[in-house]
C-alpha positions in Angstrom: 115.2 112.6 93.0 114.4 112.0 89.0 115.9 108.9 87.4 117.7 111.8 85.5 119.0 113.5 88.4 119.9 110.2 90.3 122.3 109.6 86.9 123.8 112.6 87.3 124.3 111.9 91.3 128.0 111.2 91.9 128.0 111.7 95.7 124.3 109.7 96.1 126.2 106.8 93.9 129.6 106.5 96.1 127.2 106.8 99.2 124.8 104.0 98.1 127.3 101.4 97.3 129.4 102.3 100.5 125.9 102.0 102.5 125.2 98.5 100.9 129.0 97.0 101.7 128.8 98.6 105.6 131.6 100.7 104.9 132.2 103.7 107.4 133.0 106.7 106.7 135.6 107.2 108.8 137.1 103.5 107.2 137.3 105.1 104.0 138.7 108.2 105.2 141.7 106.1 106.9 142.2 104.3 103.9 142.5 107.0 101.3 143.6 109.2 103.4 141.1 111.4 102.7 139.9 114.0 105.5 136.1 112.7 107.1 135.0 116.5 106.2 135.9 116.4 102.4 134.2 113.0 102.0 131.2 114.3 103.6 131.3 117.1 100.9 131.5 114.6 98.2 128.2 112.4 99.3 126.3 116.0 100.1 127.4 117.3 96.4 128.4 120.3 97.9 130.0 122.2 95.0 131.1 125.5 96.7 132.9 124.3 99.9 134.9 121.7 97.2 138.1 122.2 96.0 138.9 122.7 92.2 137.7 120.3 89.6 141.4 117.9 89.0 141.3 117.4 93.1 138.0 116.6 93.2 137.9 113.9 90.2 141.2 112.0 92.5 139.4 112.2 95.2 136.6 110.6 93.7 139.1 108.0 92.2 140.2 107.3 95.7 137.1 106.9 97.4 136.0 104.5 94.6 138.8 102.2 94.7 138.3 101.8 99.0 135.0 100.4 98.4 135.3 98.6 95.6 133.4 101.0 93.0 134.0 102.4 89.3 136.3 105.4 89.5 135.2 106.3 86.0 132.1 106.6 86.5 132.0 108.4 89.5 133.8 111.0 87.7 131.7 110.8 84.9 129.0 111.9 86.6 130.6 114.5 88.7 131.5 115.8 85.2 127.6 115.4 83.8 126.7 117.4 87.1 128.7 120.1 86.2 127.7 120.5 82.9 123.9 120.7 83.9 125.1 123.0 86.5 126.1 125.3 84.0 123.5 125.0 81.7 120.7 126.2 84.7 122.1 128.9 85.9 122.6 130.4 82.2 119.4 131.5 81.2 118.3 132.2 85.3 121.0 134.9 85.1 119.7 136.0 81.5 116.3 136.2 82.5 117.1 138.0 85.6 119.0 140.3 84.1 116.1 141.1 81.4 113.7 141.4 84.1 115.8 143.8 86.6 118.1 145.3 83.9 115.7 147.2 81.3 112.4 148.5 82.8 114.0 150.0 86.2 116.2 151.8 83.5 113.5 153.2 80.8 112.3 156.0 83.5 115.6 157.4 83.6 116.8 156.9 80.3 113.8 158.9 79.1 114.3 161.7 81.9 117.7 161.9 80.3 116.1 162.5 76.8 113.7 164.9 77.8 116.2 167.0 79.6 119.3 167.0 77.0 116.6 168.0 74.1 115.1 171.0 76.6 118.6 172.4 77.3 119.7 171.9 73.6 116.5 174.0 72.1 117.4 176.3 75.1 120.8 176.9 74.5 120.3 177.7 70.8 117.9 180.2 71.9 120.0 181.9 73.6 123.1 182.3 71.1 120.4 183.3 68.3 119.8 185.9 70.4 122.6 187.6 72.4 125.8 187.6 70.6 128.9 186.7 72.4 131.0 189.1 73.3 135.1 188.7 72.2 136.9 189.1 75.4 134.3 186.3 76.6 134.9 183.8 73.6 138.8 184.2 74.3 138.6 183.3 77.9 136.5 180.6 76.9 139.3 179.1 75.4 141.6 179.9 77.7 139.3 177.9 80.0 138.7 175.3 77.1 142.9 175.0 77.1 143.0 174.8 80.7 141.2 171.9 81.3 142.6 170.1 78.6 146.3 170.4 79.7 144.8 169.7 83.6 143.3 166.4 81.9 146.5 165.4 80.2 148.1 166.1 83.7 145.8 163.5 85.2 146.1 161.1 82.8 150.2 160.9 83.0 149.8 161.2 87.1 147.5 157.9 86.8 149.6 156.3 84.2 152.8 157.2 86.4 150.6 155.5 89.3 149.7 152.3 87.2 153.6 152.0 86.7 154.9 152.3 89.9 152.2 150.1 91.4 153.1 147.1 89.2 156.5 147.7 89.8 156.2 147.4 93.6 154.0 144.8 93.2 155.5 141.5 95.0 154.9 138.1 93.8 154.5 134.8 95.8 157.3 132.6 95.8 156.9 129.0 97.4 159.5 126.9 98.1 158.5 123.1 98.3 161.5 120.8 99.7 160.3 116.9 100.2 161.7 114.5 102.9 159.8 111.9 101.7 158.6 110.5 98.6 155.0 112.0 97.4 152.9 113.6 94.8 151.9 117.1 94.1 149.5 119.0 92.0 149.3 122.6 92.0 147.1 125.2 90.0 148.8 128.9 89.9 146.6 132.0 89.6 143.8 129.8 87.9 145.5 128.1 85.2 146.1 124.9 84.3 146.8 122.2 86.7 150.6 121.1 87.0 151.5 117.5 88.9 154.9 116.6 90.0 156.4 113.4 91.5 159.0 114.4 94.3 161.8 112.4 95.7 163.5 112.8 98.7 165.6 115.2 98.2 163.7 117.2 95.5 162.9 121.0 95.7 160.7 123.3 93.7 160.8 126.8 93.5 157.3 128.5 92.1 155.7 131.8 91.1 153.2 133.4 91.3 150.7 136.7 91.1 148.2 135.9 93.2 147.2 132.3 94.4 148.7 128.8 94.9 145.9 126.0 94.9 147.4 122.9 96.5 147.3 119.3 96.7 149.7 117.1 98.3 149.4 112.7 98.4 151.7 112.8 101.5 150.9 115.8 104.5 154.0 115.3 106.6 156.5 114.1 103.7 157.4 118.3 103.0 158.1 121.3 104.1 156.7 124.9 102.3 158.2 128.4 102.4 156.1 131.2 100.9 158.0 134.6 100.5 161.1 132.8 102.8 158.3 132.2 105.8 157.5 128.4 106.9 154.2 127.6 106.0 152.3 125.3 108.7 151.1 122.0 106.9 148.5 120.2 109.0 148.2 116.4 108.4 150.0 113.3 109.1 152.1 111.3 107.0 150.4 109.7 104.1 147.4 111.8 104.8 146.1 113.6 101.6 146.1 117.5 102.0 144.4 119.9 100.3 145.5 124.2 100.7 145.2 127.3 99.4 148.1 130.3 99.6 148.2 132.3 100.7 
């Protein structure tokens, strides 16, 4: 690994410093709270099986403060990572696409040329020289009328279809209801992250279209109904919790 890369390392810099105070893995996971599998994410980097970006960065946080690190600049460089992330796999996917995008086209698009100028000088060939006959030129629009009213039919059937299907459409209701004291932070269909502090006592009700993204500071402090159905929460109390709904 570059001096630039190793910078950018988040999970190698967390690792290294746990490593050089004999921390265990599974000690950190007991103190934070943390599950073993998740911090093994966080050393390997692993982007895709991570959760989103605001769980990740109190994670980080968290596993930081066991063993004694800088919080901020772990996430600092989880941040830098994601950022150079992004910048590679810009102009891969723009010169992939120029590579496999054009010159598997030009075949075709000049078979489609070739053939719409041959059937234009053909048809105008033909009206030059047999005239059209009148009874044909009214059926013709008769035809022309047809299919227009048939498309205007299937354009009000679809729109009637759009309409009933986001009227039937059912949204995801979750009911949160705390026993104990805890924190929560919740993203709904992708926006922006939301944290609540919850007494005992305390109940939300939320919405959504299509997607909860959870994360909960204390597993068996709560109980969750989605739609008016229990939802199974599996961790122990004080245990950190991360889920997805449904």
């Amino acid at each position: 690994m570059s001096n630039h890369d190793e910078s950018l390392s988040y999970g190698g810099y967390l690792q290294r410093i746990r490593l050089e105070k004999r921390i265990s893995l599974e000690a950190v996971s007991e103190d934070t709270r943390i599950g073993l599998g998740t911090l093994k994410l966080i050393e390997k980097e692993d982007q895709a099986q991570l959760p989103a970006e605001v769980f990740v960065k109190g994670f980080l946080r968290a596993y930081a403060r066991a063993i004694g690190a800088d919080g901020d600049e772990a996430v600092k460089r989880y941040e830098s990572r994601l950022k150079t992330a992004g910048r590679l796999s810009g102009p891969q996917a723009a010169a992939e696409n120029s590579n496999t995008g054009i010159w598997w086209k030009l075949p075709i698009v000049l078979v489609v040329f070739a053939a719409v100028i041959f059937l234009s000088v053909w048809g105008i060939s033909i009206l030059q020289t047999q005239p059209v006959p009148k009874g044909v030129v009214e059926e013709q629009k008769l035809s022309i009328n047809s299919e227009a009213n048939n498309h205007q039919l299937q354009k009000e059937a679809a729109s009637a279809k759009d309409t009933s299907t986001k009227i039937i459409t059912e949204k995801w209701v979750l009911e949160v209801e705390a026993h104990q004291d805890t924190w929560m932070k919740i993203i709904i269909d992708d926006g922006d992250a939301a944290e609540y502090n919850l007494a005992a006592g305390d109940r939300l009700e939320l919405k959504a279209v299509s997607n909860f993204n959870l994360l909960f500071g204390n597993a068996g402090g709560i109980e969750m109904k989605l739609n008016d159905k229990p939802v199974a929460i599996s961790g122990k109390n004080g245990e950190i919790v991360t889920m997805q709904l449904p």
